[in-house]
Residue, then its C-alpha position, 0 to 999 in steps of 0.5 A: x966248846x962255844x965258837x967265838x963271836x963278833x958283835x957289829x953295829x949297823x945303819x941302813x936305810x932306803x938307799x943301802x948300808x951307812x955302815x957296818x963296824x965290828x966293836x968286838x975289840x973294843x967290848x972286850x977291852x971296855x969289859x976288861x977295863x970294868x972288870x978290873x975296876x979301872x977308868x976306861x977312855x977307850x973310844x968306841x969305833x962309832x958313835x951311836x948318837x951320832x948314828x941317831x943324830x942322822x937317822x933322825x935328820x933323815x926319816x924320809x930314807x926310813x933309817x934302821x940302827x941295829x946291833x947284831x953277833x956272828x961267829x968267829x969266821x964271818x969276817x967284817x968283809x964278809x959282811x961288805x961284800x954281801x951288803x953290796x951284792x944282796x943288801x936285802x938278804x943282809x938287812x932279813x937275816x940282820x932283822x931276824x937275829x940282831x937287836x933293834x936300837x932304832x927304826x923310824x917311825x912309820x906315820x900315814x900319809x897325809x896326803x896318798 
């Protein structure tokens, strides 16, 4: 049998994590709702264009937005606690597994 997975949202930048939010509750239900053929006015627990919004309104901190899944027992706690003991560690195996919504371009320095 297949574990259970979790799906997470997550921003980043130089200074650490913005924020990590599980949006497996509100996938499940929004597919139900496609499923079903009904009109869903389910709010998503984070707002993606608000996430770009702020990513791009500070490319000095090199924000990355990404998107990734994990089994059923890592808990969004979990998640906390290793975002503020070992980030990097978080941010290497996020990359590594996730899906990139968005990285700040890198652009060379006009003046070294």
């Amino acid at each position: 049998m297949k574990p259970k997975q979790k799906q997470f949202i997550t921003m980043w930048d130089t200074l650490g994590f913005e924020c990590i939010v599980d949006i497996t509750s509100y996938e499940r239900a929004k597919l139900l709702h496609v499923i079903k053929g009904e009109d869903s006015e389910l709010k998503p627990p984070v707002s993606v264009y608000h996430l770009l919004l702020r990513a791009k309104a500070n490319p000095q901190r090199f924000p990355e937005i990404w998107s990734f899944t994990t089994t059923d027992d890592i808990t969004h706690e979990a998640l906390i606690e290793i975002s503020k003991d070992d980030p990097q560690m978080l941010v290497d195996m996020i990359r590594g597994l996730g899906h990139n919504l968005y990285t700040t371009p890198k652009q060379e320095a006009v003046i070294q």
